[in-house]
C-alpha positions as CSV (number, residue, x, y, z in Angstrom):
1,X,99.4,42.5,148.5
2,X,102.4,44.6,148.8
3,X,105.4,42.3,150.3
4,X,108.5,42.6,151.9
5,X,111.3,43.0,149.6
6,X,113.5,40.9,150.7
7,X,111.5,38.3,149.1
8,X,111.8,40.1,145.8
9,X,115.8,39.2,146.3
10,X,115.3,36.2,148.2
11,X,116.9,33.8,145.5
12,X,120.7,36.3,145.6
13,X,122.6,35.3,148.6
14,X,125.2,35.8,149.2
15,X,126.8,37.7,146.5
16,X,126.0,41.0,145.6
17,X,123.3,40.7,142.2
18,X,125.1,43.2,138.8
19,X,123.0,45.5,137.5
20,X,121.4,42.9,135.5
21,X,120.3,40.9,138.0
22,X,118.8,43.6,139.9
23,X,116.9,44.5,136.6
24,X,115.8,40.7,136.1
25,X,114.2,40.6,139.8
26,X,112.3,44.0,139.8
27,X,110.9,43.2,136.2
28,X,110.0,39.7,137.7
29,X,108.0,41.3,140.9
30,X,106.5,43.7,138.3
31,X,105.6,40.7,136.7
32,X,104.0,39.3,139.9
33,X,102.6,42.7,140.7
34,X,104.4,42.7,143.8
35,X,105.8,46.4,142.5
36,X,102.2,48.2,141.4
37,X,102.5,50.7,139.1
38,X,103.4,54.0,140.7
39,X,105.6,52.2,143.5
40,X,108.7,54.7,144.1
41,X,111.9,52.9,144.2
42,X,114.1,54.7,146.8
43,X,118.0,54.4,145.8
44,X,118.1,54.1,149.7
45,X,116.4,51.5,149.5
46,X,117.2,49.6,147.0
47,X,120.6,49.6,147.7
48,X,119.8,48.4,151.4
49,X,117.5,45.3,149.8
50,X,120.4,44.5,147.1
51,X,123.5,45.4,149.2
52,X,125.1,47.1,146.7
53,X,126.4,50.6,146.1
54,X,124.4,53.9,144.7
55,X,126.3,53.6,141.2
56,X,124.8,49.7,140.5
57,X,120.9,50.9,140.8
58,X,121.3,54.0,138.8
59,X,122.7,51.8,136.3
60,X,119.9,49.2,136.7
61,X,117.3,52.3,136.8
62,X,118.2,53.1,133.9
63,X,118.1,49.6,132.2
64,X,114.5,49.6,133.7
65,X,113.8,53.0,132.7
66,X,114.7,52.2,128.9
67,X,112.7,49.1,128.7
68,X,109.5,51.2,129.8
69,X,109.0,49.2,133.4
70,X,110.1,52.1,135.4
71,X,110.2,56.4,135.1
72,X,112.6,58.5,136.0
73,X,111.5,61.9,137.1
74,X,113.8,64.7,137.7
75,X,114.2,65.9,141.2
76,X,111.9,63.1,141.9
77,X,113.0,59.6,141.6
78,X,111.9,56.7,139.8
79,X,108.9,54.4,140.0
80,X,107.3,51.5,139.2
81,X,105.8,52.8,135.3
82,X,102.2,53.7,135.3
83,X,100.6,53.4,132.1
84,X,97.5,55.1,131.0
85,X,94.5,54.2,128.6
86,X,96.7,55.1,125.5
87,X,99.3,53.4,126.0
88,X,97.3,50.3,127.4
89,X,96.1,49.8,123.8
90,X,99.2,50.5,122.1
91,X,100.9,47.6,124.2
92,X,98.2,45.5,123.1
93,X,98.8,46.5,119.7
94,X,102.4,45.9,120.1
95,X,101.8,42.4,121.2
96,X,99.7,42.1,118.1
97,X,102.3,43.2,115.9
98,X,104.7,40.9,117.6
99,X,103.1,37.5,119.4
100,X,101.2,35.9,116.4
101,X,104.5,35.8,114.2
102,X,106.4,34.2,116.7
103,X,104.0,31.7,117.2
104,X,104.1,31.1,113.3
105,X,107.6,31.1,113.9
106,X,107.2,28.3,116.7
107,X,104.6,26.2,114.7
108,X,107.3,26.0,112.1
109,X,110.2,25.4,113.7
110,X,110.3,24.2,117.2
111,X,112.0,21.7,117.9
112,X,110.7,18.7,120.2
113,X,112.6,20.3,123.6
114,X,111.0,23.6,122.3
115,X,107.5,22.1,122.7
116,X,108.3,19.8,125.8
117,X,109.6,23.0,127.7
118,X,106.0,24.6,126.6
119,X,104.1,21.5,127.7
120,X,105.8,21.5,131.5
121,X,105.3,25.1,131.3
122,X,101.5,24.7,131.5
123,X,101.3,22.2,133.8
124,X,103.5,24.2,136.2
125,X,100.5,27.3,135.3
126,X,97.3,24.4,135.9
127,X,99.1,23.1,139.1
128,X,99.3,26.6,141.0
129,X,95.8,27.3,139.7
130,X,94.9,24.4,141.4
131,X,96.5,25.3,144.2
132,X,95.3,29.0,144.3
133,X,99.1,30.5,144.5
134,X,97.9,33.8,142.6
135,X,101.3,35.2,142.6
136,X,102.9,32.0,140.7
137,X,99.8,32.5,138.3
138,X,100.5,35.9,137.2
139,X,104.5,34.7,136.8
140,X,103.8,31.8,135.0
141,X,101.3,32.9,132.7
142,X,103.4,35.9,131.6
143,X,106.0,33.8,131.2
144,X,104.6,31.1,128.8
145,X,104.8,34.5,126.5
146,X,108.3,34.8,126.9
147,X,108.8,31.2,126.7
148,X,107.4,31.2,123.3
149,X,109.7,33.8,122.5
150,X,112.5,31.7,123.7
151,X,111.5,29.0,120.9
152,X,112.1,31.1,118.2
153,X,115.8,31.5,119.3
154,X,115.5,35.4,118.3
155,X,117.1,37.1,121.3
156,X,116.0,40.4,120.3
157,X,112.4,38.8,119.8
158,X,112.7,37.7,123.5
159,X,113.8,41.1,125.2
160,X,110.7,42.7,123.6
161,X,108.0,40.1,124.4
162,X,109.6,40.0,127.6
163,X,109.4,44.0,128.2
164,X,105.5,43.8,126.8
165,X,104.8,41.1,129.3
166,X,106.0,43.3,132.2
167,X,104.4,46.7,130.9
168,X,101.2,44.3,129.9
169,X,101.0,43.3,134.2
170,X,101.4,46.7,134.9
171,X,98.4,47.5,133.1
172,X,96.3,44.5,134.4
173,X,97.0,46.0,137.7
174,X,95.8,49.2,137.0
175,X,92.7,48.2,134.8
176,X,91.8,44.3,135.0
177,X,88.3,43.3,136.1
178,X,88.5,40.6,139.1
179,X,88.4,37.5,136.7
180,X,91.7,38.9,134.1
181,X,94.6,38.6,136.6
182,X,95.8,36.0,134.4
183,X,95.9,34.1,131.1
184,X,93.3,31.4,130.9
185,X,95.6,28.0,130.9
186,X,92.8,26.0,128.2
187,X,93.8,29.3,125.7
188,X,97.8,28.6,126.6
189,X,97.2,24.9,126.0
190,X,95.1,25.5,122.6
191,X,97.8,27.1,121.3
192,X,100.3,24.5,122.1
193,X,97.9,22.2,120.3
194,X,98.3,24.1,117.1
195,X,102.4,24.2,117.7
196,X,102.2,20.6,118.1
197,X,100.2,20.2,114.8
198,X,102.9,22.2,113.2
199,X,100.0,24.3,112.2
200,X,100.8,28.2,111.9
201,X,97.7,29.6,110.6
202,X,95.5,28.1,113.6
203,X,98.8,29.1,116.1
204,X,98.1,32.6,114.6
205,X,94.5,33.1,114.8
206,X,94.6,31.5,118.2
207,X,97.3,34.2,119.9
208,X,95.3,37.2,118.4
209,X,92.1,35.6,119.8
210,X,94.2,35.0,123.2
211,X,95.3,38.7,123.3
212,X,92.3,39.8,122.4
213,X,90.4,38.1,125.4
214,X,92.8,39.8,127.9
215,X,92.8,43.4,126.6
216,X,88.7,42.9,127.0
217,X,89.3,41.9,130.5
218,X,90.4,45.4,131.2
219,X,88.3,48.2,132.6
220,X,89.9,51.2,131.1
221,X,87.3,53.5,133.0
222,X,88.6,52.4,136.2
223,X,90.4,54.9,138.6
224,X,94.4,54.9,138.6
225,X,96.6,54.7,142.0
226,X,98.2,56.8,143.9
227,X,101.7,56.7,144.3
228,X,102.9,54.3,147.0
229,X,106.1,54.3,149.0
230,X,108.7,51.7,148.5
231,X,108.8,51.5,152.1
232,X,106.4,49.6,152.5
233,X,107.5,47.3,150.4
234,X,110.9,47.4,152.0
235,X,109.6,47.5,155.8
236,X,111.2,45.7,158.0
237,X,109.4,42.9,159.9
């Protein structure tokens, strides 16, 4: 359900968010799929939900722009990144390439915060499931990803998990069957399992199977959007 946007900046008050910030919030309401793919983003507009000047979201456009979460079109704007089939399996195969070494890299190394921080992670995931807050499911699932990544203290290794995580809701947007919105939490907590067993090979085969399970959950024969208009999203109440 497209939302207000004020709640995607409802946690900056007061002082005006840096171009950072702003890129840290729009990736996060990707995330949530509050932004769907294909969602302009109005300089206007974004400068009215931010309060800050025309200069700070080109800057942050083009931050998003670079990490693949949003396109910039000339004469035309930017939106909200709207992947196609291709590039739906390549992320898939990027996350291949990229996920089952860091959790080798976790099963080996972690320390005990590392795995303690994983641990509350899930529970926060099984309590909102519980509670049927979809929007905290989609967040939290992506972000037990990232959270592995943060384990492996590899910033590098964490700005591109992060970035697949993003362009990876995008595409469950546009393509997931009903039941694929999120990760499964039993898969998330196998995995831990294995980390906790300071077992690597198991960690390994375990995140391909994960992966695996959510790229099948896409129907990449379903229709993609239109574009939609920011303003919406940005409509006063």
């Amino acid at each position: 359900m497209v939302e207000d946007a004020r709640e995607i900046v409802s946690d900056i008050s007061g002082v005006a968010p840096d171009e950072h910030q702003i890129v840290d919030r729009i990736t996060t309401a990707v995330m949530e799929q509050r932004l769907p793919a294909s969602t302009k983003l109005s300089e206007a507009k974004l400068c009215e939900a931010f309060g800050v000047g025309r200069m700070r979201i080109r800057r942050a456009l083009l931050l998003l722009a670079s990490q693949g979460i949003v396109d910039l079109h000339s004469n035309r704007g930017a939106f909200v990144a709207c992947p196609d089939r291709k590039e739906a399996h390549d992320v898939f195969s990027a996350r291949l390439a990229v996920e089952p070494s860091v959790v080798r890299s976790v099963a080996a190394n972690a320390s005990a915060t590392d795995l303690k921080v994983l641990g509350d992670h899930i529970e926060l995931e099984q309590e909102a499931k519980t509670q049927r807050r979809r929007r905290d499911v989609i967040r939290l699932s992506g972000e037990f990803h990232v959270k592995l990544a943060q384990a492996t203290d590899n910033a590098v290794l964490v700005r591109m998990v992060r970035e697949l995580v993003a362009r990876t809701s995008l595409i469950i947007g546009l393509f997931a069957n009903s039941d694929a919105s999120s990760c499964k939490e039993d898969e998330h907590l196998e995995i831990l399992k294995a980390l906790r067993d300071r077992n690597p090979d198991r960690a390994e085969a375990l995140m391909r199977d994960h992966l695996a399970h959510i790229e099948a959950g896409l129907d990449l024969s379903a229709s993609e959007p239109e574009d939609m208009d920011i303003g919406r999203i940005l409509a006063e109440p």
